[in-house]
N, C-alpha and C positions, 0 to 999 in steps of 0.2 A: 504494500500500500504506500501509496507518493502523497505528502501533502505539502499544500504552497499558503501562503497567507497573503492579500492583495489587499492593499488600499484603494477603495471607490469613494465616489462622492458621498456614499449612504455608511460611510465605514468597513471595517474590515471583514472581508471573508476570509473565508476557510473553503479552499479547492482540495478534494482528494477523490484521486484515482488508483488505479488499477493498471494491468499492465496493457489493457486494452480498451479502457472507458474511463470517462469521468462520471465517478459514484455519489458524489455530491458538491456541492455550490451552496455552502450557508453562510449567516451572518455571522460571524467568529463573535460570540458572546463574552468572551476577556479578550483583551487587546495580546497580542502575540508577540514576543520578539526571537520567534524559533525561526529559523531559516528556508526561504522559500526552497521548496524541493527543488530539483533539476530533471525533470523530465518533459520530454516533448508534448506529454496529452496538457498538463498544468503549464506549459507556454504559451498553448496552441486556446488554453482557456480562458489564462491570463490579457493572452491579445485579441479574443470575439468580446469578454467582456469591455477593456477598455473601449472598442470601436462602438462597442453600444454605450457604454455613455458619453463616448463622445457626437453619439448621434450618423454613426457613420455605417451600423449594422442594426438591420432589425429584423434578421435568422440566424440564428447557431448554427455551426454546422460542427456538430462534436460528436464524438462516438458516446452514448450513455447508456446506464444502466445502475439505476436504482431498483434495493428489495423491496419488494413489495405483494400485498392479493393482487389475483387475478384483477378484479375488481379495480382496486387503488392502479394498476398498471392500465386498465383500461380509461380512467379518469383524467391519468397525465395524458396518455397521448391524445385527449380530446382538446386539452386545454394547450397541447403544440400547434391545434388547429385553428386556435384564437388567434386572427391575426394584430401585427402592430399597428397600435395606436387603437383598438377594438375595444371593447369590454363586454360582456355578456353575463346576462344573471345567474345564478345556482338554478333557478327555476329552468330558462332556458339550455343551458347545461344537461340539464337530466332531461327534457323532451328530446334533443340530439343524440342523446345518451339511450331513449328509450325506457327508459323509467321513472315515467314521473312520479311516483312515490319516494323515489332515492333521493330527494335534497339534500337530505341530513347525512348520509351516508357520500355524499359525494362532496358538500364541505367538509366531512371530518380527514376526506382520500386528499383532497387539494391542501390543506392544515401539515399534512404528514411528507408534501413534495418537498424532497431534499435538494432541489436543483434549483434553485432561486434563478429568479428570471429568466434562464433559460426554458425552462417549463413555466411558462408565464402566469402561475396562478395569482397574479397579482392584476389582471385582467377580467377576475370574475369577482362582481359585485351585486348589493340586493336590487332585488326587482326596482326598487323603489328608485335605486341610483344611489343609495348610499353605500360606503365605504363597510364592510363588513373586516372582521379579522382578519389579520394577517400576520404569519408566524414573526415579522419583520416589521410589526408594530406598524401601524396605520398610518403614519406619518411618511413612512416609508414607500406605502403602498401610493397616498397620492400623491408622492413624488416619483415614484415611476411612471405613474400615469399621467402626468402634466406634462414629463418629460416627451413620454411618446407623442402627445396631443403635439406639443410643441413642433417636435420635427416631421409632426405628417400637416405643420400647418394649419391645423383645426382647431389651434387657440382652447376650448373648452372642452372636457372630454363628455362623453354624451352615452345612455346606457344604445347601442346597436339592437335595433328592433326585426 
């Protein structure tokens, strides 16, 4: 296991991979001063993150693979389908999903993605258009999303109907 520590605009993460995927992208909850790994997946993550916030990338293209249910696995890759600068509700979520009784079970799947922004569960908000949880604290969340408004141009962000 390779792990790197990266300063963003939102504070530091924690990138750790494998010898063949990047396994996780979170907020690093203490501040770190271990040494960033040296490996090409944590380089190669290090420089999609920097071009997205510098507004210059708005797709990953990384090999991943996070543990997770069947279920929680089919949840991320709905949420790779959100495009940037997009938002979409939990409600809407699980009609594309097919189940619309799974709200709850499909916020608690997106709560558990270990791949921050690159699995953009910071994209899906309430019905209503308000800011719901985010393991990355809500402050966080609508600054990702201003961000993306920003550089797709559309000034305000808006729930996509």
């Amino acid at each position: 296991m390779y792990t790197a520590h990266h300063l963003t605009p939102l504070g530091t993460v924690q990138i750790t991979a494998d010898d063949e995927f990047i396994t996780s992208v979170i907020i690093d909850p203490v501040k770190s001063d271990a040494p960033t790994g040296d490996h090409s997946l944590l380089k190669l993550a290090i420089k999609q993150l920097d071009e997205y916030f510098s507004g210059d990338r708005k797709v990953f293209d990384l090999p991943l693979q996070q543990p997770g249910t069947i279920f929680q696995q089919d949840v991320w890759q709905h949420l790779l389908q959100i495009g940037y600068g997009k938002t979409i509700s939990y409600a809407q979520l699980s009609k594309q999903m097919e189940n619309p009784l799974a709200i709850r079970a499909i916020a608690a799947a997106n709560g558990k993605n270990k791949l921050w922004i690159i699995v953009p569960c910071h994209r899906v908000i309430g019905s209503d258009g308000s800011l719901t949880g985010y393991a990355g604290g809500l402050r966080r969340k609508q600054w990702l999303l201003e961000h993306e408004a920003q550089v797709c141009g559309q000034g305000q962000v808006k729930l996509a109907l």
